[in-house]
N, C-alpha and C positions, 0 to 999 in steps of 0.2 A: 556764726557769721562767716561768709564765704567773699575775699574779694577775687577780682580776675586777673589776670596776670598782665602787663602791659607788651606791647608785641611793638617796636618800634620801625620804621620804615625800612633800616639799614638790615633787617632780620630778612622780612620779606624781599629785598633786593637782594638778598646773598640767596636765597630758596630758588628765586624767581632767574638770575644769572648762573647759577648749578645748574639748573635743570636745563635751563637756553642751551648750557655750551655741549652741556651730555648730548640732546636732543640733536644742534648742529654737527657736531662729529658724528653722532648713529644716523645718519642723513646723508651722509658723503662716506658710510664706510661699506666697501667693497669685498670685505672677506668677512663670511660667516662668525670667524672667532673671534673678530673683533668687534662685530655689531653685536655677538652674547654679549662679550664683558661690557660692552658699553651700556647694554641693558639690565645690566649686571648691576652696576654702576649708578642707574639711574633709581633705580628699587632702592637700591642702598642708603641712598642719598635723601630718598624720597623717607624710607622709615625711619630716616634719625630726625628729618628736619618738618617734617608736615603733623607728627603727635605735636611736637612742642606748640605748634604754633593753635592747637585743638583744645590741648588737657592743657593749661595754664594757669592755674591758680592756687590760693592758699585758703584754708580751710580753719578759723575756728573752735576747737574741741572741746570741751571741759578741762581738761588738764596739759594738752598740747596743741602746737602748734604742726598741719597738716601741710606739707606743698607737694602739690603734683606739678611734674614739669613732663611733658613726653611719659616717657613709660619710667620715669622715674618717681618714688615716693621717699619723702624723709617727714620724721617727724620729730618736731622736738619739744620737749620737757617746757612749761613755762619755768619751772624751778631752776634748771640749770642754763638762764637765761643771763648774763651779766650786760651788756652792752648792746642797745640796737641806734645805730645812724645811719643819713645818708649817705651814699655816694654816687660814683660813677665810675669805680673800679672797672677795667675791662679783662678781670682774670675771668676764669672759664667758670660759671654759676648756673645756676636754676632759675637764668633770668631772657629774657627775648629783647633786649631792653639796658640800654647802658642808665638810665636813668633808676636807681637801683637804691636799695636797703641791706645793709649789711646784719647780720645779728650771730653777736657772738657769746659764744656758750662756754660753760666750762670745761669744752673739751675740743670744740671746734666751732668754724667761723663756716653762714654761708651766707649768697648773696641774694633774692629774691628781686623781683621787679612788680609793684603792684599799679592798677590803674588808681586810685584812689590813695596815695603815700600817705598822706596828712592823716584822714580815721583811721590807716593802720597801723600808724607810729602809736596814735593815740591808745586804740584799745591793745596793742602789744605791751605799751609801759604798765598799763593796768592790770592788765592779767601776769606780766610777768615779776608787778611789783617795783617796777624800775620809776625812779624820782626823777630821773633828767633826762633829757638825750642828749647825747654830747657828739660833737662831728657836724 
């Protein structure tokens, strides 16, 4: 089962204001080395922030849990699954999206963001064996 990732407006407005201010400075800039870097700049910005908003989802598996975020992948064990709740933590995650899931392992904690929360709390408890959700 594959859901999508949730991408909320404040993601796009930071993407869409990155690119505006790069684009207005490389516009008004007058020396060569400063319109590279600002081109520089704008690549940069462009490959951390335009995968995420592409590759977003969670995946699934037979025996793990898949998230792709950007060029990122983790996957984790349903077995070393202790704890999954909501939140709306805004530490730095694998999420586009403050409206968020926490699941924590017994080794580490991350935070995903999915469109559909509710089937995914549901079939995460299931597969990972978990009797409650608590949070």
């Amino acid at each position: 089962m594959r859901y999508k990732g949730k991408k909320a407006i404040w993601y796009y407005t930071v993407v869409i204001l990155v690119n505006s201010g790069i684009i207005w400075q490389l516009a008004g800039s007058r020396k060569i080395s400063e319109a590279v870097l600002l081109g520089l700049a704008l690549i940069v910005a462009d490959v951390i922030f335009i995968p995420c908003l592409v590759r977003n989802y969670v995946v699934f598996q037979e025996d793990a849990l898949c998230v792709a975020f950007g060029f990122f992948n983790e996957k984790i064990c349903y077995k070393d699954i202790v704890r999954v709740w909501k939140t709306h933590n805004p530490l730095a995650s694998s999420a586009a999206s403050l409206d968020r899931i926490a699941i924590k392992t017994k080794g580490a904690e991350f935070m995903i963001s999915v469109q559909d929360k509710d089937g995914f709390l549901e079939e995460i408890k299931t597969r990972a064996g978990l009797v409650s959700n608590q949070g």
